[in-house]
C-alpha positions as a Markdown table, in Angstrom:
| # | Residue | x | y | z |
|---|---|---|---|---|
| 1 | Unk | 72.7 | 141.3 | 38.0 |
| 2 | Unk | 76.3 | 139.8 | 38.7 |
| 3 | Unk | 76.8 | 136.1 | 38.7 |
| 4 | Unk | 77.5 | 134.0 | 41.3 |
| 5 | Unk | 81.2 | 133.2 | 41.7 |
| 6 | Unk | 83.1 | 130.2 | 43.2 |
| 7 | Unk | 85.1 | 129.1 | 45.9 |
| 8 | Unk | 87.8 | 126.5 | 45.7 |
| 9 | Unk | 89.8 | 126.8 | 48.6 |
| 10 | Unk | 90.1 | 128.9 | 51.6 |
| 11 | Unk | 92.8 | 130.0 | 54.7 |
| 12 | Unk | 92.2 | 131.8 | 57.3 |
| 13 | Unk | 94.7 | 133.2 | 60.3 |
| 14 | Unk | 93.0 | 134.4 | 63.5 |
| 15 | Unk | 93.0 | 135.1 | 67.4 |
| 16 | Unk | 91.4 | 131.2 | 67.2 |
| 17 | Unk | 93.8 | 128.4 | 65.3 |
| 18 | Unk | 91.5 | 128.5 | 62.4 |
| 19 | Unk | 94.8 | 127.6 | 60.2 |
| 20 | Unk | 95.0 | 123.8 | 62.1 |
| 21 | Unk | 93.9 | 121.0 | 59.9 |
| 22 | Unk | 90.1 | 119.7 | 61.4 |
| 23 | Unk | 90.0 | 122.8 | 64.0 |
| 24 | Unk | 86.0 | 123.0 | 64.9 |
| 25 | Unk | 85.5 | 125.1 | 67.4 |
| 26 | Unk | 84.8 | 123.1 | 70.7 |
| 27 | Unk | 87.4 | 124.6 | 72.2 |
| 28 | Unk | 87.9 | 128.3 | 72.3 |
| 29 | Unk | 91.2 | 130.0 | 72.8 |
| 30 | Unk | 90.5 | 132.5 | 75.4 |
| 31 | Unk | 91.6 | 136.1 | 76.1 |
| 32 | Unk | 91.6 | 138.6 | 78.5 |
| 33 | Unk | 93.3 | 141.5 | 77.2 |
| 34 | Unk | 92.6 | 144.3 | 75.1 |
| 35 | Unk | 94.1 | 144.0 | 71.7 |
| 36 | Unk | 94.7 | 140.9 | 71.1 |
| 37 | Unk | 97.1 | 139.5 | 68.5 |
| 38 | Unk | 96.2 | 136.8 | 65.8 |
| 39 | Unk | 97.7 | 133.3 | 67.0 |
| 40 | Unk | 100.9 | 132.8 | 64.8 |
| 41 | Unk | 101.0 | 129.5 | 62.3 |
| 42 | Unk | 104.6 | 128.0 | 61.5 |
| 43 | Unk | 104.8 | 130.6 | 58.8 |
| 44 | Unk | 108.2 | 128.4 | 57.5 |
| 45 | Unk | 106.0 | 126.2 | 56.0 |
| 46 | Unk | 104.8 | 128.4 | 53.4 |
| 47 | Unk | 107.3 | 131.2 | 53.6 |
| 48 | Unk | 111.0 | 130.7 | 53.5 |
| 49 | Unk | 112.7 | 131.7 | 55.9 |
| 50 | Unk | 115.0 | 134.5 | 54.4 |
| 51 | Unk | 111.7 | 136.5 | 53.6 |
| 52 | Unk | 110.2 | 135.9 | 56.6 |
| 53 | Unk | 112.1 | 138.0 | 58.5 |
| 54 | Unk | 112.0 | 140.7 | 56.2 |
| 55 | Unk | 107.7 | 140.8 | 55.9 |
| 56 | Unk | 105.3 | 142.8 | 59.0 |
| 57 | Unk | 102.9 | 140.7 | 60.5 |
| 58 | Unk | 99.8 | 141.7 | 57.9 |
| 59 | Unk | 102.6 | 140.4 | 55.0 |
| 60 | Unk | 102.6 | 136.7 | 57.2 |
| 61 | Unk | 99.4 | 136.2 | 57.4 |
| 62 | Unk | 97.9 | 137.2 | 54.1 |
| 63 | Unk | 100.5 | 134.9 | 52.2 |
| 64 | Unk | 99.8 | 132.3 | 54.9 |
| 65 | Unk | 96.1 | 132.3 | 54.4 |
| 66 | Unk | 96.7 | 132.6 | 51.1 |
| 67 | Unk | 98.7 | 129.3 | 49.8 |
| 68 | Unk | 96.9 | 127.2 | 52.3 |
| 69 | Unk | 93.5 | 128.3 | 49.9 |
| 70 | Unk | 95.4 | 127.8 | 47.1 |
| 71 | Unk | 96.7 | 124.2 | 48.4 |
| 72 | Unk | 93.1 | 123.2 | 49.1 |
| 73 | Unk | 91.5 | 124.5 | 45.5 |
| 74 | Unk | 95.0 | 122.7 | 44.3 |
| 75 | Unk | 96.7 | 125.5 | 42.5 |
| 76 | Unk | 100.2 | 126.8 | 42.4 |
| 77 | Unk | 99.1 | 130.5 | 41.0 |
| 78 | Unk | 95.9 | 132.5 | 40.1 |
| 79 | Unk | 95.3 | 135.6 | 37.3 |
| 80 | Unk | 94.7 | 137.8 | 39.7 |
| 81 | Unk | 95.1 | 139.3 | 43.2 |
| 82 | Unk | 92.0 | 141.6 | 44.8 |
| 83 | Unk | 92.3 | 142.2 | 48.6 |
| 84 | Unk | 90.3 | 144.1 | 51.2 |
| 85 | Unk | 92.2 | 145.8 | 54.3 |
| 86 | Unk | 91.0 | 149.0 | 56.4 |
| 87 | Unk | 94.7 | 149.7 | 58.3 |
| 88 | Unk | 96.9 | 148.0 | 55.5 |
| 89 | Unk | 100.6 | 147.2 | 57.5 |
| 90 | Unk | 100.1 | 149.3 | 60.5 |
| 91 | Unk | 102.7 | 148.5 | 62.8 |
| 92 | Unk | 105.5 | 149.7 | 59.5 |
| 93 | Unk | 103.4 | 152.9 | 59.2 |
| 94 | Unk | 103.4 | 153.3 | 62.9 |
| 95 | Unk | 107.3 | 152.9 | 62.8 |
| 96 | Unk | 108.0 | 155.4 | 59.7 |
| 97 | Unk | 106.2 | 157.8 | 61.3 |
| 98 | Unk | 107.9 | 157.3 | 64.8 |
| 99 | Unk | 111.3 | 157.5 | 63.4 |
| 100 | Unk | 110.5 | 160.6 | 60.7 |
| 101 | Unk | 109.7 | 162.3 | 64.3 |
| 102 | Unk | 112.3 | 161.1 | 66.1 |
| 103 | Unk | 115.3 | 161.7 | 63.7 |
| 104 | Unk | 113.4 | 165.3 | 62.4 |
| 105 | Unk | 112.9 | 163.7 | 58.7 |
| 106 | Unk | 116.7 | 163.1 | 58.3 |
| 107 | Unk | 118.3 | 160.0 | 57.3 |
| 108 | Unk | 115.3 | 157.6 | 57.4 |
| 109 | Unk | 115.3 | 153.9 | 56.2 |
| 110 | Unk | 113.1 | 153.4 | 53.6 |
| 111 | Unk | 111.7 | 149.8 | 54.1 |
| 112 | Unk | 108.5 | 151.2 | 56.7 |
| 113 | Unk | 107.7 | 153.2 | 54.3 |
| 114 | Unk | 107.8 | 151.1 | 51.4 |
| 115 | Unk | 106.0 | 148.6 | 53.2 |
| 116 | Unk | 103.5 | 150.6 | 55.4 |
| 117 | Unk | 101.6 | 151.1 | 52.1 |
| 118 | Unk | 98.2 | 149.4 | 52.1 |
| 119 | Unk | 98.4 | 147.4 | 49.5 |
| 120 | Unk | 101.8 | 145.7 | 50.2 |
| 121 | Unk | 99.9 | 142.5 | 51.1 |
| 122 | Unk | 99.0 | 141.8 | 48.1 |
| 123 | Unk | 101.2 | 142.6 | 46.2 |
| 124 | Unk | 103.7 | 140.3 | 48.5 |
| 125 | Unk | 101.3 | 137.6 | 47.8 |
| 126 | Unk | 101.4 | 138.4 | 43.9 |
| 127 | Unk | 105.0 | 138.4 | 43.7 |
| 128 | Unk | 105.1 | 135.4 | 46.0 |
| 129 | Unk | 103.0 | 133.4 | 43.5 |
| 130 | Unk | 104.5 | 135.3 | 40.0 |
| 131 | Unk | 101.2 | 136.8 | 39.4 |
| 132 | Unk | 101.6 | 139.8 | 36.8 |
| 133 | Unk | 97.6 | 139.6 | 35.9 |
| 134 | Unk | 95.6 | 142.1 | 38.0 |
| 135 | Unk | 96.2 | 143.6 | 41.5 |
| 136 | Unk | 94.0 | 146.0 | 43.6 |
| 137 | Unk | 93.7 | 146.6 | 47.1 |
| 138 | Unk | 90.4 | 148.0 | 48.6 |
| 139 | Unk | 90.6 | 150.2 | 51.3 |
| 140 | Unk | 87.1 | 150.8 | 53.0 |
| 141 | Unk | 87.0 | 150.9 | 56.5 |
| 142 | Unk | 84.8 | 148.1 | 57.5 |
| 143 | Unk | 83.8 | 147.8 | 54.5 |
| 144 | Unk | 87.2 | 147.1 | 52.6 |
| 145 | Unk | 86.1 | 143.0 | 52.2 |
| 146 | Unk | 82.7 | 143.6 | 51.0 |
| 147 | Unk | 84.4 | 145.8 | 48.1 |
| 148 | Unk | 87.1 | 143.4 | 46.9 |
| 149 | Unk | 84.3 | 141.0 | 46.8 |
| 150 | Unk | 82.3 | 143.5 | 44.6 |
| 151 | Unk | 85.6 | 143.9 | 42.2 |
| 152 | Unk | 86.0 | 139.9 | 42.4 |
| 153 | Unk | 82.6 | 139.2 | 40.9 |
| 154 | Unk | 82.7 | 142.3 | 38.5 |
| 155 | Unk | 86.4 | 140.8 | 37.5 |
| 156 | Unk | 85.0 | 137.0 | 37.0 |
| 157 | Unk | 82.1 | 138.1 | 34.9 |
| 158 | Unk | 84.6 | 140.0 | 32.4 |
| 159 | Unk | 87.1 | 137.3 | 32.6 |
| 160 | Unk | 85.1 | 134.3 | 33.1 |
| 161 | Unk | 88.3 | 131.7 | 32.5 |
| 162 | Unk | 90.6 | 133.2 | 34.9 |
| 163 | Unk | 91.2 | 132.5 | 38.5 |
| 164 | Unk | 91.0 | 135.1 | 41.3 |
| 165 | Unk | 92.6 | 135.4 | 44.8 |
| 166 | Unk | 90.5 | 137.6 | 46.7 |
| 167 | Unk | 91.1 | 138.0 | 50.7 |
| 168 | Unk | 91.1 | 140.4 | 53.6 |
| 169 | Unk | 93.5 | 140.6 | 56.2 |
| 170 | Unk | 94.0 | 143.5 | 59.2 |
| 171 | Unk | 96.6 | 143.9 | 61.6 |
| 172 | Unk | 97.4 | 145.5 | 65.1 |
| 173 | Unk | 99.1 | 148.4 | 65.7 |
| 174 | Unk | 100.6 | 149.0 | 68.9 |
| 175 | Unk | 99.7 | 153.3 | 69.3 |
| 176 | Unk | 96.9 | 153.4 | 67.2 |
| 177 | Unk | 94.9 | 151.0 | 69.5 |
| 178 | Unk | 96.1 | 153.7 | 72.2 |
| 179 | Unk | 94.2 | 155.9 | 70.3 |
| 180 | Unk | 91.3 | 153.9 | 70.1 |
| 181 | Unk | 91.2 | 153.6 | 73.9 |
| 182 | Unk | 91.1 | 157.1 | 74.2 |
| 183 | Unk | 88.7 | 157.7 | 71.7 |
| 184 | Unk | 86.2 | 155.1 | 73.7 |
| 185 | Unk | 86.5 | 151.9 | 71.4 |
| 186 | Unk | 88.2 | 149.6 | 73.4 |
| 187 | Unk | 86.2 | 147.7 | 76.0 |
| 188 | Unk | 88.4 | 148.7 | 79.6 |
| 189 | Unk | 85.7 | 146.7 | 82.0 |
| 190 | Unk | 87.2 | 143.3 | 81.8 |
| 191 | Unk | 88.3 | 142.6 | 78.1 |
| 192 | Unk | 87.5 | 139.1 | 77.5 |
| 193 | Unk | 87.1 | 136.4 | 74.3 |
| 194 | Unk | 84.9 | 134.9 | 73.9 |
| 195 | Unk | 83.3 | 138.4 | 74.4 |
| 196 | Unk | 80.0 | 138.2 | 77.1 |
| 197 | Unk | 76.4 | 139.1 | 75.2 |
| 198 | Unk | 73.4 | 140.3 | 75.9 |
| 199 | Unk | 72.8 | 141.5 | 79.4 |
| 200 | Unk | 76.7 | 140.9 | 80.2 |
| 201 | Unk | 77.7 | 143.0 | 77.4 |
| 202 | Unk | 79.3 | 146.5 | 78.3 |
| 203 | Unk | 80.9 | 149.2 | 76.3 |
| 204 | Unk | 83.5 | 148.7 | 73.4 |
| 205 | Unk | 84.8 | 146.2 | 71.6 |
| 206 | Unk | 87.5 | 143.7 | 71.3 |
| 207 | Unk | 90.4 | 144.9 | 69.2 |
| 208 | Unk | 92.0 | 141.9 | 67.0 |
| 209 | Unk | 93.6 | 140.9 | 63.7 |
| 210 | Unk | 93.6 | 138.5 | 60.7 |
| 211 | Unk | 94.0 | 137.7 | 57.3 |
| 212 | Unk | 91.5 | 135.1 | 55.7 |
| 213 | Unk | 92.0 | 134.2 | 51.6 |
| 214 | Unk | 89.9 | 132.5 | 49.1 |
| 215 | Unk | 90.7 | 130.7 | 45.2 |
| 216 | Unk | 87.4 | 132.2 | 43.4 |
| 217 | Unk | 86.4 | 131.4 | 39.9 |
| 218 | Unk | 83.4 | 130.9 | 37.5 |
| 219 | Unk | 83.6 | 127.0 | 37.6 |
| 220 | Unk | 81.4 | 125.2 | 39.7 |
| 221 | Unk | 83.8 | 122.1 | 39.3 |
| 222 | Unk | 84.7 | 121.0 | 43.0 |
| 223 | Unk | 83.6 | 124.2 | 44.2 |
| 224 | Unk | 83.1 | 124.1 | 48.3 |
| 225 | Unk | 80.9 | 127.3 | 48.2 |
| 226 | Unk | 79.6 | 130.4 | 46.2 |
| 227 | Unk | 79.3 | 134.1 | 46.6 |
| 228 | Unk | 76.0 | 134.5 | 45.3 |
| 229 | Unk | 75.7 | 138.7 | 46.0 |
| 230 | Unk | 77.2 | 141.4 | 48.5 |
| 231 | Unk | 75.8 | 144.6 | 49.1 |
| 232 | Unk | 77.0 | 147.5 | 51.2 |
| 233 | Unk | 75.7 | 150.7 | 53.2 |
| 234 | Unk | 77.6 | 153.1 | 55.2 |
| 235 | Unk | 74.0 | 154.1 | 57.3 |
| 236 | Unk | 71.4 | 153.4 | 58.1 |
| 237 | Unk | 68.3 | 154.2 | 60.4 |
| 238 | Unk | 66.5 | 150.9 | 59.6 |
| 239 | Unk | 68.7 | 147.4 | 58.8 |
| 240 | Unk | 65.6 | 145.2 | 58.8 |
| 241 | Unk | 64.5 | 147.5 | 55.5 |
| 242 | Unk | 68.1 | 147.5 | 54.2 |
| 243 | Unk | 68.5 | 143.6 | 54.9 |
| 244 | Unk | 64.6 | 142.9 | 53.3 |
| 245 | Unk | 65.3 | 144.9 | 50.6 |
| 246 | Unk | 68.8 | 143.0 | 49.9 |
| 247 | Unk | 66.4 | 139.7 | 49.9 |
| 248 | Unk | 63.8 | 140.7 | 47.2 |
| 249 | Unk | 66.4 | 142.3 | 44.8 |
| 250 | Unk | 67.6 | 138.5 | 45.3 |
| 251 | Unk | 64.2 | 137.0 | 44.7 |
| 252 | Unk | 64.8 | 135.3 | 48.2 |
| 253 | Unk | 62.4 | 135.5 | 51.2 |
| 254 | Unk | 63.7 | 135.1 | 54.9 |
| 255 | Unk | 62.6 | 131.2 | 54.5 |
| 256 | Unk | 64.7 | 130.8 | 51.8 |
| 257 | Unk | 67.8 | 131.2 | 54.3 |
| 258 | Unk | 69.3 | 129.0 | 56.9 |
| 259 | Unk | 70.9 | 130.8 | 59.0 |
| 260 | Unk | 72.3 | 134.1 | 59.7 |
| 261 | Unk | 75.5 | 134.9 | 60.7 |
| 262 | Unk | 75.1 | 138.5 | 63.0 |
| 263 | Unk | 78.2 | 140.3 | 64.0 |
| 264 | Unk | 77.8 | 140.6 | 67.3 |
| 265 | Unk | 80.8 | 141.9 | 69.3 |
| 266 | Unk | 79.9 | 142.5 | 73.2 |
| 267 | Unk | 79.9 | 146.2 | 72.5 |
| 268 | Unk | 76.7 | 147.3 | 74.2 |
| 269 | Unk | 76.2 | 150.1 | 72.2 |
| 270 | Unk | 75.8 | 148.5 | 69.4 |
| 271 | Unk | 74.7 | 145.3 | 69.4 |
| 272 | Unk | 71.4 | 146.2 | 69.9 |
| 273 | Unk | 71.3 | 146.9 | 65.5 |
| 274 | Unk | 71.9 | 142.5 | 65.7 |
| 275 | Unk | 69.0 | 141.8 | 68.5 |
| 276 | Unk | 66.7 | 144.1 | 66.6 |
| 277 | Unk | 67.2 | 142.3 | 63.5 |
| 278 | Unk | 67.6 | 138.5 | 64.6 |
| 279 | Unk | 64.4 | 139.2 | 66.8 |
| 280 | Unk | 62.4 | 140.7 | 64.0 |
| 281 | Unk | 63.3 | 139.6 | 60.9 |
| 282 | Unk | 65.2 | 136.4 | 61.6 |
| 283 | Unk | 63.4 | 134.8 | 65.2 |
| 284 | Unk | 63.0 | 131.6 | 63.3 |
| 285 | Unk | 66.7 | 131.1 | 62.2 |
| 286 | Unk | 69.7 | 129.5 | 63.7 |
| 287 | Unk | 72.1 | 133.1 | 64.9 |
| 288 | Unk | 75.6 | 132.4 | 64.5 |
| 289 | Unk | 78.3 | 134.4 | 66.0 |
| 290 | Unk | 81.9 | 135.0 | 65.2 |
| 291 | Unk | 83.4 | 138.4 | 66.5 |
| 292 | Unk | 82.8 | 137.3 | 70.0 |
| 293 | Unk | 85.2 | 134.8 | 69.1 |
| 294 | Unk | 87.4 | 136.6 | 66.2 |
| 295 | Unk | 87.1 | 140.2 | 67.6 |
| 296 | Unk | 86.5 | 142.8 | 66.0 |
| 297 | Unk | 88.6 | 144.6 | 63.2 |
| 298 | Unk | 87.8 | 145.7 | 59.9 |
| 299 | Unk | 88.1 | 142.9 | 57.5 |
| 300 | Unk | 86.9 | 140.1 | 60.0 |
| 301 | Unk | 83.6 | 139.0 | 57.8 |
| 302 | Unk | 86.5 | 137.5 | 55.9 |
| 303 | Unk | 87.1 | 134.9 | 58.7 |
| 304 | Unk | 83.1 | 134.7 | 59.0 |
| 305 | Unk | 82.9 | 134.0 | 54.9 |
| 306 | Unk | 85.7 | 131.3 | 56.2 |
| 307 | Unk | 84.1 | 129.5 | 59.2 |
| 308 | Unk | 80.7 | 129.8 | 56.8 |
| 309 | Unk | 82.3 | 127.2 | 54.3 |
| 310 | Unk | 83.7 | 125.0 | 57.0 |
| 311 | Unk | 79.9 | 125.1 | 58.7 |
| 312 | Unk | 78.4 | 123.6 | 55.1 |
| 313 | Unk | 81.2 | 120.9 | 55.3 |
| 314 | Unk | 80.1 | 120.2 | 59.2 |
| 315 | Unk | 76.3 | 120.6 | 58.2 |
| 316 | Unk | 76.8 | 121.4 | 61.9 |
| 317 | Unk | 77.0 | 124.5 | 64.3 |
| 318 | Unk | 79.1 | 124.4 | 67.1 |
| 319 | Unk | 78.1 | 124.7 | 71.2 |
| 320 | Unk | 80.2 | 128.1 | 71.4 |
| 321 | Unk | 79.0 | 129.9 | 67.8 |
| 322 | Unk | 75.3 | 129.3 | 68.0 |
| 323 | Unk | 73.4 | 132.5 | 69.4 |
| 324 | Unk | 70.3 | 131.2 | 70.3 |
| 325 | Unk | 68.1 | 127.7 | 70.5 |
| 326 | Unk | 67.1 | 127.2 | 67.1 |
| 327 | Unk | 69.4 | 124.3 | 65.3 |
| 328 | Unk | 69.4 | 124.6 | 61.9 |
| 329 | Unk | 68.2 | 121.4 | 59.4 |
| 330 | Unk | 70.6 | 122.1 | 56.7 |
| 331 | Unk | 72.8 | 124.5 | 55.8 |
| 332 | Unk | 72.7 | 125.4 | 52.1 |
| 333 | Unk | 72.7 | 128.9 | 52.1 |
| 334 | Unk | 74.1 | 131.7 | 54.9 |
| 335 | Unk | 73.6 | 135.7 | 55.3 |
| 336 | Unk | 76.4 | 137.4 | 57.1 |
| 337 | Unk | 75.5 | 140.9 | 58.3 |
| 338 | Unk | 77.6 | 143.2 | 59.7 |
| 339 | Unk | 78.2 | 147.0 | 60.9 |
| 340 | Unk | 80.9 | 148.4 | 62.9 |
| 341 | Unk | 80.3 | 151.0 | 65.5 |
| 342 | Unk | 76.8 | 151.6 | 63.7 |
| 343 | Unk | 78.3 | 152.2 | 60.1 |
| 344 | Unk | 79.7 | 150.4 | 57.2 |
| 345 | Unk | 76.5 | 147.9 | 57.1 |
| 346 | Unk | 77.8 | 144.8 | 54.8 |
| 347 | Unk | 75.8 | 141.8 | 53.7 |
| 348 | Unk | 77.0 | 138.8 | 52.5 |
| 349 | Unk | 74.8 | 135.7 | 50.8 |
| 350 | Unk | 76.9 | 132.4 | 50.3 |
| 351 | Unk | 75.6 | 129.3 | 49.7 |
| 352 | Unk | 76.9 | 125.8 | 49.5 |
């Protein structure tokens, strides 16, 4: 079994200002559109400026995210760079493809292409930071997060006095959400964050973006969370067996948990795999939501690992995240389960 790892510092950059200093969620930022873009930091402050203007959007908020977790674990550079992203910089891909079609493959300016590649992020952020250690990008669908997690404890527990940056990050692109629309993702019945539950939900989901980062290593030393174990499943016709099996590999019961955090998205097709699960195997625990509020996109259980870590420092679940009536106690250890669209089931145990 892989060891726990831990966390030093985190950032996060969302459709919520998740990257303002003592931001708690008692006041949403509210949408009602279909996509919606990530709210933009003052990216000066840890970019300069000359770069800025050459870096996509997925390039800004990675780096963001990035050196605001390494300003909280208090660290200038880390060993190594392992990042999660389903799209990778869609809007440059979007654009090298556009003008390859519009000027018939002639004279084409390289920069799209260099950076439509989906592991530029990263790599920005490791040249950024004068990392030459180890760099990978996982690309996984919805799953992408759950497998640079994987790599990060696998990393750790062969390099157990090294650092590790380890993130996720996702960002809109202007025709592929067309073609999401077309394919019946997108919800088209009044689009709206925070996204309506239960009996308001209706089909499809909330298209967003984000980037959130995270300073891992094997010392506990002024850690403000671990990773304790991920697992993930691309189907399933039964998540209460995946999720009790996940537990008992663990050693842990359902009691042994706090609260869960359930990906609930306002997609009525689908949220039904979260009811069946918080009413069966988790009635008696706290629900906590988060892509009602963050949308929905590939990498977002990297802004849920996020808000989880800010919730052991509150000890606290706010108004407009809590699911249903039951308050937790304490919060010393968290489950995040997700699945997009019915696939790529992830699970997710951190603990304080």
């Amino acid at each position: 079994m892989i060891k726990p790892i831990y966390i030093h510092g985190s950032g996060s950059v969302s459709i919520q200002p998740t990257f303002e200093t003592g931001y708690r969620f008692d006041t949403l930022t509210a949408y009602a559109q279909n996509p919606v873009p990530a709210l933009d930091p003052d990216y000066k402050t840890a970019i300069p400026a000359l770069q800025l203007r050459r870096m996509n959007k997925s390039m800004r908020m990675a780096i963001f995210a990035a050196k605001t977790a390494l300003q909280e674990a208090g660290k200038d550079t880390v060993d190594a760079v392992i990042a999660g992203t389903g799209l990778g910089c869609l809007r440059d891909s979007e654009r090298f493809v556009e003008t390859f079609l519009a000027d018939e493959a002639g004279a084409l300016n390289p920069t799209p292409f260099i950076q439509s590649t989906h592991n530029m992020a990263a790599a920005a952020i490791a040249l950024a930071l004068k990392c030459n250690g180890y760099n990978m990008t996982y690309v996984n669908n919805a799953n992408s997060f759950e497998s640079a997690v994987l790599d990060t404890m696998i990393y750790l527990a062969e390099h157990p006095a090294q650092t590790v940056l380890l993130g996720g990050v996702d960002e809109l692109g202007e025709r592929t959400t067309r073609f999401w629309d077309l394919a019946g993702y997108l919800k088209q019945d009044t689009p709206a964050i925070p996204a309506p539950l239960a009996a308001a939900a209706t089909a499809g989901e909330i298209a967003a973006e984000g980037a959130g980062f995270f300073v891992t290593s094997n010392a506990s030393d002024q850690a403000i969370g671990q990773l304790t174990a991920v697992e993930t499943c691309y189907e399933t016709s039964d998540a209460t067996a995946f999720i009790s099996r996940f537990l008992q590999r663990h050693g842990l019961d359902v009691s042994a948990i706090d609260a869960v955090m359930l990906g609930y998205n306002g997609d009525a097709r689908y949220d039904a795999v979260y009811e069946t699960v918080g009413s069966t195997l988790f009635r008696e625990l706290p629900h906590i939501g988060f892509k009602h509020v963050f949308g929905e996109y590939d990498t977002v259980v990297a802004a849920a690992l996020h808000l989880a870590l800010n919730l052991f420092r509150w000890q606290h679940v706010p108004p407009s995240l809590l699911l249903n009536t039951v308050q937790p106690r304490s919060l010393q250890r968290i489950l995040i389960y997700t699945q997009r669209r019915g696939k790529n089931h992830g699970l997710i145990l951190v603990e304080r």
